[in-house]
Structure formats: structure tokens, C-alpha cells
PDB file as gemmi writes it, atoms N, CA and C in Angstrom:
CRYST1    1.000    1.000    1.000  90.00  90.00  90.00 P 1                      
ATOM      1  N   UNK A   1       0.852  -1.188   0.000  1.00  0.00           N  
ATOM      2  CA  UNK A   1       0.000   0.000   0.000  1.00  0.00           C  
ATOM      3  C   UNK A   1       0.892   1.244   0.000  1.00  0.00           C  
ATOM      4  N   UNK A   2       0.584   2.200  -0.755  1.00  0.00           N  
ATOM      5  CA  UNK A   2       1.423   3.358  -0.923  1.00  0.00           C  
ATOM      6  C   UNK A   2       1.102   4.388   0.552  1.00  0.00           C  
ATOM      7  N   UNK A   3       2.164   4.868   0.648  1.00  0.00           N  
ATOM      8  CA  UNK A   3       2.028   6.031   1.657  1.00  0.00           C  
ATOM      9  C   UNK A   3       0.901   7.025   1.500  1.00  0.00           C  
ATOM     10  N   UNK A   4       0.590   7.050   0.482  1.00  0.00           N  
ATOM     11  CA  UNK A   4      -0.660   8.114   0.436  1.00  0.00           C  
ATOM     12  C   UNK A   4      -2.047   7.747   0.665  1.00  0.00           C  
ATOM     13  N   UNK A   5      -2.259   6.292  -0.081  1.00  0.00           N  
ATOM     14  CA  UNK A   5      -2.948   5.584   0.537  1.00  0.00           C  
ATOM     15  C   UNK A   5      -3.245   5.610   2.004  1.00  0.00           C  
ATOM     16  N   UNK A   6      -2.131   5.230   2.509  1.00  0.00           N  
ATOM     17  CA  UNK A   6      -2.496   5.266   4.218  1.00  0.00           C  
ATOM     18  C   UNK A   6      -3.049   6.495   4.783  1.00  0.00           C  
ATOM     19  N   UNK A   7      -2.143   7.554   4.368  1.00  0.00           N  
ATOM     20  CA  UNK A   7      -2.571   8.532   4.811  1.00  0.00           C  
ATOM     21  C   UNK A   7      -4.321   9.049   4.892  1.00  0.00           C  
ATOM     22  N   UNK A   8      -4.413   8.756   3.888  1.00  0.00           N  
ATOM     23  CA  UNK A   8      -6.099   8.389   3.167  1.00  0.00           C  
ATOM     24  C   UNK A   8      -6.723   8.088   4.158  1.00  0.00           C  
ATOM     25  N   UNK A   9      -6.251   6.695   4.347  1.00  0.00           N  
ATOM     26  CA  UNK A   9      -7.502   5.925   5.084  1.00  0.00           C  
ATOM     27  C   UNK A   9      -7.464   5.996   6.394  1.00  0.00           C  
ATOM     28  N   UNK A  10      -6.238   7.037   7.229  1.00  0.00           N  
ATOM     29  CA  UNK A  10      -5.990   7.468   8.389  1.00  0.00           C  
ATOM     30  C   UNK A  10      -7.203   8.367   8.565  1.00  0.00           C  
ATOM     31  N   UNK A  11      -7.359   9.464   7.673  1.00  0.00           N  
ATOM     32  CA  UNK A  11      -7.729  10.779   7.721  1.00  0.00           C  
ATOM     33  C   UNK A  11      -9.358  10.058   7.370  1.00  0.00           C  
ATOM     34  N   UNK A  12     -10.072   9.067   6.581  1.00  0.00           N  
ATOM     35  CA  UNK A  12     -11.200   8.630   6.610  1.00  0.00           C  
ATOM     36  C   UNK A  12     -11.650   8.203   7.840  1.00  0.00           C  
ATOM     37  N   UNK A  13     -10.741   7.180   8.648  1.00  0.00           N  
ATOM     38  CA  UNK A  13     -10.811   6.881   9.554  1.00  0.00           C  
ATOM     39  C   UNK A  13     -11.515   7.977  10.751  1.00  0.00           C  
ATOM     40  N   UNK A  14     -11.128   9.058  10.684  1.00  0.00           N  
ATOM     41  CA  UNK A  14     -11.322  10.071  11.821  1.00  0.00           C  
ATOM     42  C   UNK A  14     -11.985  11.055  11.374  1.00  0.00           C  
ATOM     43  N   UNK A  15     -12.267  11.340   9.752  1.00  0.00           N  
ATOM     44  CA  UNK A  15     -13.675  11.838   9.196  1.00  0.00           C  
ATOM     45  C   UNK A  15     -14.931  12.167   9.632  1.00  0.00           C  
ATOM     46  N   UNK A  16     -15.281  11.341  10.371  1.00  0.00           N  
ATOM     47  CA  UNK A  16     -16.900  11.300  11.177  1.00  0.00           C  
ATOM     48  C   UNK A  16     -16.550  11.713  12.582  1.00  0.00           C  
ATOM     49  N   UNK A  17     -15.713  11.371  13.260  1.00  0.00           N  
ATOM     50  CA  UNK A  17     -15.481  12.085  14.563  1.00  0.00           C  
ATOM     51  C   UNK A  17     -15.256  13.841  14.379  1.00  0.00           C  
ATOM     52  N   UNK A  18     -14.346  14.196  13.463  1.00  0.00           N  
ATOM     53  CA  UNK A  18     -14.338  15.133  13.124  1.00  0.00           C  
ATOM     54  C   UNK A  18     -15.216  16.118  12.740  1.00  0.00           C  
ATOM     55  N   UNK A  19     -16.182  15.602  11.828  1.00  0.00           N  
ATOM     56  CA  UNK A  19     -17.576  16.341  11.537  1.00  0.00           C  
ATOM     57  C   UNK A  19     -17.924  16.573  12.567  1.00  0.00           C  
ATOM     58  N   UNK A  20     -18.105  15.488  13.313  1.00  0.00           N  
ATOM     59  CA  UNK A  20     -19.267  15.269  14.771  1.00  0.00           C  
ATOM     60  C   UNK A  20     -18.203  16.558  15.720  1.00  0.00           C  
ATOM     61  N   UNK A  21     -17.957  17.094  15.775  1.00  0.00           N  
ATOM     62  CA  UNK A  21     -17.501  18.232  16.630  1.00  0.00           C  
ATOM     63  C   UNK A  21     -17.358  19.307  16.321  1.00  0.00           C  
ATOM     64  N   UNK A  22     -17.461  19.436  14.821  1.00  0.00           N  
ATOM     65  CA  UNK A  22     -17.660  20.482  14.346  1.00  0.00           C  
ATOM     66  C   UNK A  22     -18.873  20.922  14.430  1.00  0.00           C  
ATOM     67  N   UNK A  23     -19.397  19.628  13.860  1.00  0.00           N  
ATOM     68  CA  UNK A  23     -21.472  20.288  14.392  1.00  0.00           C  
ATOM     69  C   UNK A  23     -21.850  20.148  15.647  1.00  0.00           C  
ATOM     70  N   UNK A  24     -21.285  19.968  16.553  1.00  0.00           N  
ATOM     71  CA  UNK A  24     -21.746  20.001  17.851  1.00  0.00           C  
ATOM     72  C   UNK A  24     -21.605  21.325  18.561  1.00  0.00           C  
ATOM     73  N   UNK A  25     -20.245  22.041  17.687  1.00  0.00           N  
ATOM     74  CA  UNK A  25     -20.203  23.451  18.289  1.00  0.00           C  
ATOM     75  C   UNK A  25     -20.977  24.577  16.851  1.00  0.00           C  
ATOM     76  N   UNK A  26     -20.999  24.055  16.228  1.00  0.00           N  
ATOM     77  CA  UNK A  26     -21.805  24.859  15.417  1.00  0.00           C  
ATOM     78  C   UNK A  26     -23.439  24.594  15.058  1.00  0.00           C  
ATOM     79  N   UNK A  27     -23.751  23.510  15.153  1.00  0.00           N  
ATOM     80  CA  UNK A  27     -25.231  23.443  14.859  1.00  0.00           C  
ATOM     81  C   UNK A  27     -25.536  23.811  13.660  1.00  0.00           C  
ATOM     82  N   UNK A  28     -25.186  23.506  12.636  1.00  0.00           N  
ATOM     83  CA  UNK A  28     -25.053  23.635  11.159  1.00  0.00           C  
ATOM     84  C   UNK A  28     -24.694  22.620  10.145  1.00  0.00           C  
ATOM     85  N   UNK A  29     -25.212  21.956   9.831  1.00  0.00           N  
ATOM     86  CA  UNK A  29     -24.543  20.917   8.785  1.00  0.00           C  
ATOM     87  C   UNK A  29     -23.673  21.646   7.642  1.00  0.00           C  
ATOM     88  N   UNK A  30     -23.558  22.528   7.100  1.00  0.00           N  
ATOM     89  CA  UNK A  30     -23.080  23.255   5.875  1.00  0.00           C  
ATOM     90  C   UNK A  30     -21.819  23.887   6.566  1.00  0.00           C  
ATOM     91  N   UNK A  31     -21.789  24.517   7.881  1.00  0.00           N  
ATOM     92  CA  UNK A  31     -20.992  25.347   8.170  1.00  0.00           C  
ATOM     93  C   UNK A  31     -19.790  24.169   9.137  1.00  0.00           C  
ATOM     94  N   UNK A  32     -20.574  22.885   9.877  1.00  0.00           N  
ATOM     95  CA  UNK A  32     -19.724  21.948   9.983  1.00  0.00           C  
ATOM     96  C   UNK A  32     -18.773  20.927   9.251  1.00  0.00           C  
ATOM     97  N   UNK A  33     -19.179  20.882   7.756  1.00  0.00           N  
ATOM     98  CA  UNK A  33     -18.789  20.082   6.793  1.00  0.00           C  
ATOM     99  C   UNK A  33     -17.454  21.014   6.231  1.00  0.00           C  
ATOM    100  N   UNK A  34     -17.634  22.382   6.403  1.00  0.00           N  
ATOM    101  CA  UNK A  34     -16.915  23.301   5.510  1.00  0.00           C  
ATOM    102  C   UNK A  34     -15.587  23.369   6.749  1.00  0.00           C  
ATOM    103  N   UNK A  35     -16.053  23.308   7.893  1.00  0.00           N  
ATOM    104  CA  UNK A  35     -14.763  23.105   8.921  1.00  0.00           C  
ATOM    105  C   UNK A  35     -14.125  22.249   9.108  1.00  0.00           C  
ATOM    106  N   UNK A  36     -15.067  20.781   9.134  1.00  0.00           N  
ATOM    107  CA  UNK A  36     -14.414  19.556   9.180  1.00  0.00           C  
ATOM    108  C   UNK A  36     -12.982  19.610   8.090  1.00  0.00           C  
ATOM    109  N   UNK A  37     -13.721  19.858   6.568  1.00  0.00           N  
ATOM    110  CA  UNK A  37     -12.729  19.358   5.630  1.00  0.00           C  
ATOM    111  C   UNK A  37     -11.448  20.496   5.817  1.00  0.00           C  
ATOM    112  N   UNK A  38     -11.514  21.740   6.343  1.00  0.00           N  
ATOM    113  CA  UNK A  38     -10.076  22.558   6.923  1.00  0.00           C  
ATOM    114  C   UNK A  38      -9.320  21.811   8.013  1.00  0.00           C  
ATOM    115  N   UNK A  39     -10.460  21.291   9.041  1.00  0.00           N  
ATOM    116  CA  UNK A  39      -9.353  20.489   9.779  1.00  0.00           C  
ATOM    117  C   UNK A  39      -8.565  19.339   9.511  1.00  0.00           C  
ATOM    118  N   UNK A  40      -9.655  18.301   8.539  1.00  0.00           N  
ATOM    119  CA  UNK A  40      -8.865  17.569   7.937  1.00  0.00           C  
ATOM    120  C   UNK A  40      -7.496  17.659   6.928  1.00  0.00           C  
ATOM    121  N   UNK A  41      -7.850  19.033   6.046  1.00  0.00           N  
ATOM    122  CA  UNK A  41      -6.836  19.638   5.551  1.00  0.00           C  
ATOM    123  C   UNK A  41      -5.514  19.741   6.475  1.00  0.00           C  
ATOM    124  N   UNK A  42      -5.863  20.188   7.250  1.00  0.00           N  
ATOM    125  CA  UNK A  42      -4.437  20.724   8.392  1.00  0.00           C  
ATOM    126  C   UNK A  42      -3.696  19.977   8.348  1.00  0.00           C  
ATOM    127  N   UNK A  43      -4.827  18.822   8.938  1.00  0.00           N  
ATOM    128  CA  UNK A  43      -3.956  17.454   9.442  1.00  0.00           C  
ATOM    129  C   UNK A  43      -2.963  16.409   8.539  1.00  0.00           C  
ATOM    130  N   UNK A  44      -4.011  16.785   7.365  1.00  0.00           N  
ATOM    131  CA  UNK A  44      -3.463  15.779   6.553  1.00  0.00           C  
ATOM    132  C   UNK A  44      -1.797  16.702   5.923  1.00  0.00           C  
ATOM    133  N   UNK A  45      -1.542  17.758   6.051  1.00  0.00           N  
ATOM    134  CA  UNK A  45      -0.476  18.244   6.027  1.00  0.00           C  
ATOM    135  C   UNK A  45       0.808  17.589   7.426  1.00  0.00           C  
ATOM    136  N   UNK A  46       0.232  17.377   8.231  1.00  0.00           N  
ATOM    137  CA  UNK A  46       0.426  17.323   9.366  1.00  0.00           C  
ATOM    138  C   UNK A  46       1.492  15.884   9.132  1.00  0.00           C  
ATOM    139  N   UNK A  47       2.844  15.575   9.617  1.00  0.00           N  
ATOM    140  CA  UNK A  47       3.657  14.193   9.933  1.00  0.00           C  
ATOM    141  C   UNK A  47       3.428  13.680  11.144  1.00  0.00           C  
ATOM    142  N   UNK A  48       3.009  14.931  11.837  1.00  0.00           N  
ATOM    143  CA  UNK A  48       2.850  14.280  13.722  1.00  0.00           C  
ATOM    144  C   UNK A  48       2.222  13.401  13.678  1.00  0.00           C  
ATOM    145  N   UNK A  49       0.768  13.960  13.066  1.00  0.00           N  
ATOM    146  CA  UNK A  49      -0.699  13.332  12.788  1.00  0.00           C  
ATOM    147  C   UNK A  49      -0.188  12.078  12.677  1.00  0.00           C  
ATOM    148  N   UNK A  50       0.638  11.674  11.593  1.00  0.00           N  
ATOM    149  CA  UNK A  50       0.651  10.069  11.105  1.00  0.00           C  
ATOM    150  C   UNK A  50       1.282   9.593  12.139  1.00  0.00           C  
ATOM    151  N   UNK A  51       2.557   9.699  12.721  1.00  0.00           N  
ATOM    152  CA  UNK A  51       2.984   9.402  13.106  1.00  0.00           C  
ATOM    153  C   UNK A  51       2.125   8.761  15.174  1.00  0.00           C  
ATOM    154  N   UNK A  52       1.003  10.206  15.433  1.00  0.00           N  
ATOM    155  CA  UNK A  52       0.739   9.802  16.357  1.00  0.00           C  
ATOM    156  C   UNK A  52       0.368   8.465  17.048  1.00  0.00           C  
ATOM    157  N   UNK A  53       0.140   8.024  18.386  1.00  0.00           N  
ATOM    158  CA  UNK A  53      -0.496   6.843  18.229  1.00  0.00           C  
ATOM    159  C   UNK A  53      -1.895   6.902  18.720  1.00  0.00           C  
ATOM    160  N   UNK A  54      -2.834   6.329  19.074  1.00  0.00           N  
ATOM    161  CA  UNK A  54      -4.294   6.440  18.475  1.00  0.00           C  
ATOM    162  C   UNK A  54      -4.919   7.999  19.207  1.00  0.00           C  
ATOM    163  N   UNK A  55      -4.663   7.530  20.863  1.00  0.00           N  
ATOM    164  CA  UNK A  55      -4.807   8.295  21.900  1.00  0.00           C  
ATOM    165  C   UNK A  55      -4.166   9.976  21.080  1.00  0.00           C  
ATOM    166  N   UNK A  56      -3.025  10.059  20.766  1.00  0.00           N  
ATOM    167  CA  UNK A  56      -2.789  11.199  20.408  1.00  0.00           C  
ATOM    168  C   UNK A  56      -3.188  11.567  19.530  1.00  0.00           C  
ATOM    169  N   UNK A  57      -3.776  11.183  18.424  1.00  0.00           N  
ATOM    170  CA  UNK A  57      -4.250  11.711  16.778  1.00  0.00           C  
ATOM    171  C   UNK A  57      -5.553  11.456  17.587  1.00  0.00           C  
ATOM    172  N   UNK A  58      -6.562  10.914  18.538  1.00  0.00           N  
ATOM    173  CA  UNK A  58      -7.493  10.932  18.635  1.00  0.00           C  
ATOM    174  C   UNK A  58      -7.818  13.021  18.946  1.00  0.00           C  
ATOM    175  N   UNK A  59      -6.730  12.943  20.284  1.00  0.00           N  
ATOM    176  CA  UNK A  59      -6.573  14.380  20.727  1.00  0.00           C  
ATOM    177  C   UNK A  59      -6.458  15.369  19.578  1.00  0.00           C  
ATOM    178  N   UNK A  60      -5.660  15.075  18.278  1.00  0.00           N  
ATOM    179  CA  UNK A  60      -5.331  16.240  17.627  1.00  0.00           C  
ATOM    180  C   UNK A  60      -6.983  16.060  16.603  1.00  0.00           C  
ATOM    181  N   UNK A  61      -7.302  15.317  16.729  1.00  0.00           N  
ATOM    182  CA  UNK A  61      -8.516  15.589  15.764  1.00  0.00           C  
ATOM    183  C   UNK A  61      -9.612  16.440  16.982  1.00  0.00           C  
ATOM    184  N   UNK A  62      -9.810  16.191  17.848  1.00  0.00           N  
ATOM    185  CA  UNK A  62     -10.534  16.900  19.099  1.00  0.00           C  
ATOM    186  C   UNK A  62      -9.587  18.836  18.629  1.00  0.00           C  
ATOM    187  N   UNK A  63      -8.976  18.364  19.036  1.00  0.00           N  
ATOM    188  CA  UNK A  63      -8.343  19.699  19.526  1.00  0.00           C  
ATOM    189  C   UNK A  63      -8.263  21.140  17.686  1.00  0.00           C  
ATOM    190  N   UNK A  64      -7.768  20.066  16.885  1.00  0.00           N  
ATOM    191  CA  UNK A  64      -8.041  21.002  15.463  1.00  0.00           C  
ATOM    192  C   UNK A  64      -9.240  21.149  14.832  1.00  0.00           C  
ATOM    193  N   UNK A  65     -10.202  19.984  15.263  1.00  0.00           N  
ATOM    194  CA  UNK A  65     -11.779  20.299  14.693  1.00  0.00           C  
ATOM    195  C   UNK A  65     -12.239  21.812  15.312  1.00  0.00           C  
ATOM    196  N   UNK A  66     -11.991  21.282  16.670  1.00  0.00           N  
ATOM    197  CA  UNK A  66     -12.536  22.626  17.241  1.00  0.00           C  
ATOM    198  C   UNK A  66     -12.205  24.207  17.271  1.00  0.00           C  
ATOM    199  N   UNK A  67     -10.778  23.917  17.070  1.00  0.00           N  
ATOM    200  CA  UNK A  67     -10.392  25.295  16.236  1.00  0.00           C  
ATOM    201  C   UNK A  67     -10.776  25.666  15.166  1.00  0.00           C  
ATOM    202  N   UNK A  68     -10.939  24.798  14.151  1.00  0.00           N  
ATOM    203  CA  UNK A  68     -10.939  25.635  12.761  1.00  0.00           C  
ATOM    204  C   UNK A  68     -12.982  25.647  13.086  1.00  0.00           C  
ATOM    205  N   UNK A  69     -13.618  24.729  13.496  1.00  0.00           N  
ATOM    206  CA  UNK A  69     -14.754  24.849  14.071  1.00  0.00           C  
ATOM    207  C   UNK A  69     -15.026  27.052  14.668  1.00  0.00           C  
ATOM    208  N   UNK A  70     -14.509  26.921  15.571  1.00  0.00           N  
ATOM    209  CA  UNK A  70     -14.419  28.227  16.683  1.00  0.00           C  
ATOM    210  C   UNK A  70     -13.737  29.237  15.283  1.00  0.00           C  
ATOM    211  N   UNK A  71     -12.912  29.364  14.576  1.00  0.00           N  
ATOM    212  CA  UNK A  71     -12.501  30.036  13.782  1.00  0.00           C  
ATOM    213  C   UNK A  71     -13.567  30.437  12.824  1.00  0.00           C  
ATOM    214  N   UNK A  72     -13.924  29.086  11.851  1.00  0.00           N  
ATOM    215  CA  UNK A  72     -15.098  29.763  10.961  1.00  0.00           C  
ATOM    216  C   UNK A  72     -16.015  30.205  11.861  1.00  0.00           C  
ATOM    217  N   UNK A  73     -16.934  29.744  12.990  1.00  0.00           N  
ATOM    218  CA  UNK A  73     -18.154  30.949  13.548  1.00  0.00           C  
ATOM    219  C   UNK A  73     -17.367  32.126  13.863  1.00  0.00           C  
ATOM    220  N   UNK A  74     -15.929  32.304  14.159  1.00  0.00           N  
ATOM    221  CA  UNK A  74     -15.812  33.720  14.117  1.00  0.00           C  
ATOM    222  C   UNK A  74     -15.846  34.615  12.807  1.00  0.00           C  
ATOM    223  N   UNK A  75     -15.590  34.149  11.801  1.00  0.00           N  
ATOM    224  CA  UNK A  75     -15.800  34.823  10.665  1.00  0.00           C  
ATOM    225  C   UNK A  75     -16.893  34.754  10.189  1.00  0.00           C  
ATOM    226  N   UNK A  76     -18.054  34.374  10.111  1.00  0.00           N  
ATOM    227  CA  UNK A  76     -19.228  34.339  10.221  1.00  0.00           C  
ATOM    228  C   UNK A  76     -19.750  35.352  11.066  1.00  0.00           C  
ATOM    229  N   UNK A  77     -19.167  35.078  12.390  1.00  0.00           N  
ATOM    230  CA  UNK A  77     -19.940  36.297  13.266  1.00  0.00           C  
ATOM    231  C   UNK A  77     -19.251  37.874  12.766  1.00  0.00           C  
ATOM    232  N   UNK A  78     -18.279  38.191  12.346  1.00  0.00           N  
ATOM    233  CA  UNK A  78     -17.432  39.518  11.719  1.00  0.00           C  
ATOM    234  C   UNK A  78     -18.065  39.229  10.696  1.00  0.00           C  
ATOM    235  N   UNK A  79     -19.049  38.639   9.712  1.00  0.00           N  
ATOM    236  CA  UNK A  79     -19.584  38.986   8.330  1.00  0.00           C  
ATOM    237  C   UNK A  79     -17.992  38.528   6.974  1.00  0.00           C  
ATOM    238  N   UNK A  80     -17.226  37.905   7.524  1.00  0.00           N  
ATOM    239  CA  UNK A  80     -15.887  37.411   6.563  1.00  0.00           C  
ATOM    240  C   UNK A  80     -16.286  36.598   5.747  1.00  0.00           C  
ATOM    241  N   UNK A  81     -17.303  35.546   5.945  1.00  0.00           N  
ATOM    242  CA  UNK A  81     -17.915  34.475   5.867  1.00  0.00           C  
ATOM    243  C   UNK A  81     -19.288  34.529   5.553  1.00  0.00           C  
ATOM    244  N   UNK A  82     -20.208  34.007   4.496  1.00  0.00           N  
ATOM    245  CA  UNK A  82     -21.645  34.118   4.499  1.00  0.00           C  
ATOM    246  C   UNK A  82     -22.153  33.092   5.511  1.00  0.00           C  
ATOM    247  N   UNK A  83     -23.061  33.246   6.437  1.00  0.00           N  
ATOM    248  CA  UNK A  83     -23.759  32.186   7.424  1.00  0.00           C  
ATOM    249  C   UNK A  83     -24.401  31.112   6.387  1.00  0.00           C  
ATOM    250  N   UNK A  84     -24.134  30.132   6.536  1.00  0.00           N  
ATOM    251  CA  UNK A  84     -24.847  28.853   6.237  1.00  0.00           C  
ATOM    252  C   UNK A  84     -26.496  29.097   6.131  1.00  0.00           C  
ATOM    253  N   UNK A  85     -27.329  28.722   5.099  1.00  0.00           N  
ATOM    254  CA  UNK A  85     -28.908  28.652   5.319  1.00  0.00           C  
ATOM    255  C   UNK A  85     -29.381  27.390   5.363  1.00  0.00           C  
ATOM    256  N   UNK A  86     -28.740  26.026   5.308  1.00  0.00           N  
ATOM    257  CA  UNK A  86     -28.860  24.981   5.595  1.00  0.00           C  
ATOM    258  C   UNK A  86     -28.749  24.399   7.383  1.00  0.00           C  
ATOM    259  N   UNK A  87     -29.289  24.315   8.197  1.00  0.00           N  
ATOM    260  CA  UNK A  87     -28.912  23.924   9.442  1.00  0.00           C  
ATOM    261  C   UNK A  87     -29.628  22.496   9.556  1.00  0.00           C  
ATOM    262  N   UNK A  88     -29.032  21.807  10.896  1.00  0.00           N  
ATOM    263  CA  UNK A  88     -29.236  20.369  11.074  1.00  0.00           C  
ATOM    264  C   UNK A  88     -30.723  20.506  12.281  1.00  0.00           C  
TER     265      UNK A  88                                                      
END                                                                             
């Protein structure tokens, strides 16, 4: 299996946890999906990420959802961002 591959199916792997915290602090399906895939972005830049072991990439997906989560409602709330008209 190629390295990118893995990487792949790391970052699928933690896909749905990821959403799930994004919409838990946002209450938005549109505005959680659009954060999830930045945090996943991050990460998947990220060597730590791969390298972590479960416990720790569990933490960095907790800990970067919710930033880039807390980030887009701030640009949303400053008008940077159009608010989502889709909610969950």
C-alpha cells in the first residue's frame, strides 16, 4: 500500500469524529462540513498526525476540529464568511 494511501484511510478513519464536533459546536450541517474538511486539511499536512499513536491523533482531531470549528463561527460572526442557510 502506498504512503498516500495510508494517509487516506488514516484521515477517513477520523472523518466522522471530526464532523461530529464540528457540528456540535456549530449546529449547522453546511458550516460543519466546511470546517471539518479545513481540519482535515491541516492534518493531513500534518507528519505528527501520522505518526501519532491512536490516543494522540485521537486528541489532535478533538483539539483542530474545534479550532478551525471556533474560527469559521468567528468569521461568520465579523460577516468574513456568508452564514450557512442549511442547518441540522
Amino acid at each position: 500500500m502506498k504512503e498516500s494511501d495510508k494517509r487516506a484511510a488514516v484521515l477517513r478513519y477520523y472523518e466522522a469524529d471530526c464532523y461530529r464536533i464540528c457540528f456540535y459546536l456549530l449546529h449547522c450541517e453546511t458550516l460543519a462540513a466546511k470546517a471539518a474538511e479545513r481540519a482535515l486539511r491541516k492534518l493531513a499536512l500534518s507528519d505528527l498526525f501520522y505518526m501519532a499513536s491512536t490516543e494522540q491523533a485521537a486528541s489532535l482531531i478533538k483539539k483542530v476540529s474545534a479550532s478551525e470549528a471556533l474560527a469559521l463561527r468567528k468569521q461568520v460572526l465579523l460577516g468574513k464568511q456568508k452564514p450557512a442557510t442549511k442547518s441540522g
